[in-house]
C-alpha positions in Angstrom: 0.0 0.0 0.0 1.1 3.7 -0.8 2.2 5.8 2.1 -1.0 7.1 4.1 -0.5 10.3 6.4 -2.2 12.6 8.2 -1.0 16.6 8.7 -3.1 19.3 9.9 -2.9 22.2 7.1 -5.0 23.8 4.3 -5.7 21.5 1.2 -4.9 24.8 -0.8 -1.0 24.7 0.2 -0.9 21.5 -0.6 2.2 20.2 -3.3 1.0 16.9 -4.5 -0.4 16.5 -8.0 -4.0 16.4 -6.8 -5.8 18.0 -4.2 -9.8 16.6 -3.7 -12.0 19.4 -3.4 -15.1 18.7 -1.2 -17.7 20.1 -3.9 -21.1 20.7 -4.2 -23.4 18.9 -7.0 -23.5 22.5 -8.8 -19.5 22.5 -9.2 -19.4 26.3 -9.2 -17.8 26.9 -5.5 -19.4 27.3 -2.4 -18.3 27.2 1.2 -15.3 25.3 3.4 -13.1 23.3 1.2 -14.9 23.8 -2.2 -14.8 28.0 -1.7 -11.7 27.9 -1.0 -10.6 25.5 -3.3 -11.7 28.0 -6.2 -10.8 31.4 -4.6 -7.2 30.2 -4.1 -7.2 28.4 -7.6 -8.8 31.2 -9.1 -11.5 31.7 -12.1 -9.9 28.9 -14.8 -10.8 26.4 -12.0 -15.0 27.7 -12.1 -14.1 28.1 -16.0 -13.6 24.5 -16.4 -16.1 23.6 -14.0 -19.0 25.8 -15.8 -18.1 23.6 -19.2 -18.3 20.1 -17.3 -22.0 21.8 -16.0 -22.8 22.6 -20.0 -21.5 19.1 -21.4 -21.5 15.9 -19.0 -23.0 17.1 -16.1 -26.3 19.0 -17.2 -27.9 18.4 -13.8 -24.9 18.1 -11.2 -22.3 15.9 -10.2 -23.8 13.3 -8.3 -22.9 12.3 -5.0 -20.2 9.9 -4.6 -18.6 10.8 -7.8 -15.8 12.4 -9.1 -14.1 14.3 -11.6 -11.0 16.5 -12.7 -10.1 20.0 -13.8 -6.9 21.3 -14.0 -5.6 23.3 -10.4 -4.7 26.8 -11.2 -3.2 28.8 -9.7 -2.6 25.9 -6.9 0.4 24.1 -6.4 -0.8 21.4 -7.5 -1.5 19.9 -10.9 -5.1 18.5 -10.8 -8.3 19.0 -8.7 -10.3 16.3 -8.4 -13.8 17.2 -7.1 -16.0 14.7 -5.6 -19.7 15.4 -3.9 -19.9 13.7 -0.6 -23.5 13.1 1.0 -25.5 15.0 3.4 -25.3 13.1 6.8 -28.4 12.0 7.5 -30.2 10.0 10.6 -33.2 8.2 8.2 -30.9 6.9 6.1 -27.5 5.3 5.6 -25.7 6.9 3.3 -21.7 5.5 4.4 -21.5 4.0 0.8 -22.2 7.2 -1.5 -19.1 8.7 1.0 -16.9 5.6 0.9 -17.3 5.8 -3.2 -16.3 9.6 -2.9 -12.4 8.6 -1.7 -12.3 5.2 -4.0 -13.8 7.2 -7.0 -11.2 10.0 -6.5 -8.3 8.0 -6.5 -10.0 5.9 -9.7 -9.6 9.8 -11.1 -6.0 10.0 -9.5 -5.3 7.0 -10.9 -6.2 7.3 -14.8 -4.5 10.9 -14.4 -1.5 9.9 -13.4 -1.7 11.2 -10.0 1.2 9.8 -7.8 0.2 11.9 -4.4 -2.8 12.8 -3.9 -4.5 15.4 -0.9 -7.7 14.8 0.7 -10.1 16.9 2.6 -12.5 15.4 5.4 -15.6 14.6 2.8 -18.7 15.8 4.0 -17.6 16.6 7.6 -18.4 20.2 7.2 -21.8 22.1 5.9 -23.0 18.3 5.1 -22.9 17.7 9.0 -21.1 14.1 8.6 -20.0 13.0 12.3 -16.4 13.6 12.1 -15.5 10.0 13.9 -17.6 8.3 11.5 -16.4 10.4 8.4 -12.4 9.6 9.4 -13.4 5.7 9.8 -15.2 5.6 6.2 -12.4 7.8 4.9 -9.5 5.4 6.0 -10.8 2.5 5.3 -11.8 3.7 1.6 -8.7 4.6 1.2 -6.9 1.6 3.0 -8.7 -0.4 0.3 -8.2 1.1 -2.6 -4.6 2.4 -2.7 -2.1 0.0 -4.1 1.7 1.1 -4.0 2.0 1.3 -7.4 -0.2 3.9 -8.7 0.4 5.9 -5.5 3.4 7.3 -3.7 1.5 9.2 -1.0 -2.3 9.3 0.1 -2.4 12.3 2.4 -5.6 13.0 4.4 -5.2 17.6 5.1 -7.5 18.5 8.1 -7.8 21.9 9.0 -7.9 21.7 12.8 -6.9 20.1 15.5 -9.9 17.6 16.0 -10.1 16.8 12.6 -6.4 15.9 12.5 -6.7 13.6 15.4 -9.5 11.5 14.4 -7.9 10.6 10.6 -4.2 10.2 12.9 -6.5 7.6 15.4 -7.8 6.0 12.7 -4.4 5.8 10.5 -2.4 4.3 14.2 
């Protein structure tokens, strides 16, 4: 398996060929991860994003999914945006947020990506319990990283409770 960390930063710093933008279904930019993702990126990012909208995505990206646009003005070489779920309490919804990491890295993968930076999916505004979001997260990842398409799988958490429940969860 690739080499799987853990560092408290912000995903926008980040030097890896892709960083994972927590996105919305509209792909146009919004709050947490996703606004800052295309403020710090700048307008090709929404540019690229609009024209996914127009052509394959008429109707949004839908959860679980994911797909690439080029970074920026980031240091790194590829977003990857993927739409995690809305927590909710009626229903289960731990597979459309497991999909989200294993469908990013399918993107890393056939991109060439050989280290890749992850946010905590669907933690934020979509109210995912941040316990349960690192377990589904990890093991996602644990599962479907194989050492030769990847160098380094790096989870970025923005605080210091974030950080420490990917770390429990990595050992």
């Amino acid at each position: 398996m690739g080499v799987l960390t853990a560092v408290r930063g912000d995903i926008t710093e980040q030097q890896v060929d892709a960083v994972v933008n927590a996105a919305n279904s509209a792909l146009l930019g919004g709050a947490g991860v996703d606004g800052a993702i295309h403020r710090r990126g700048g307008k090709s990012i929404l540019a690229e994003c609009r024209e996914l909208r127009a052509t394959a995505y008429p109707d949004g990206l839908p959860a679980g999914r994911a797909v690439a646009t080029a970074a920026g003005l980031l240091p790194a070489r590829w977003v990857i945006h993927t739409v995690g779920p809305v927590w909710s309490t009626a229903e289960d919804r731990s597979g459309q947020l497991a999909s989200c990491y294993r469908e990013s890295l399918a993107v890393a993968r056939e991109l060439g990506a050989r280290t890749v930076a992850f946010p905590a999916v669907s933690t934020g505004a979509f109210g995912w319990p941040l316990d349960d979001g690192a377990r589904i997260a990890v093991a996602a990842v644990q599962e479907a990283v194989d050492k030769r398409d990847f160098d380094e799988v790096r989870f970025v958490l923005f605080d210091d409770r974030a950080y420490e429940a990917f770390a429990r969860r990595l050992g």
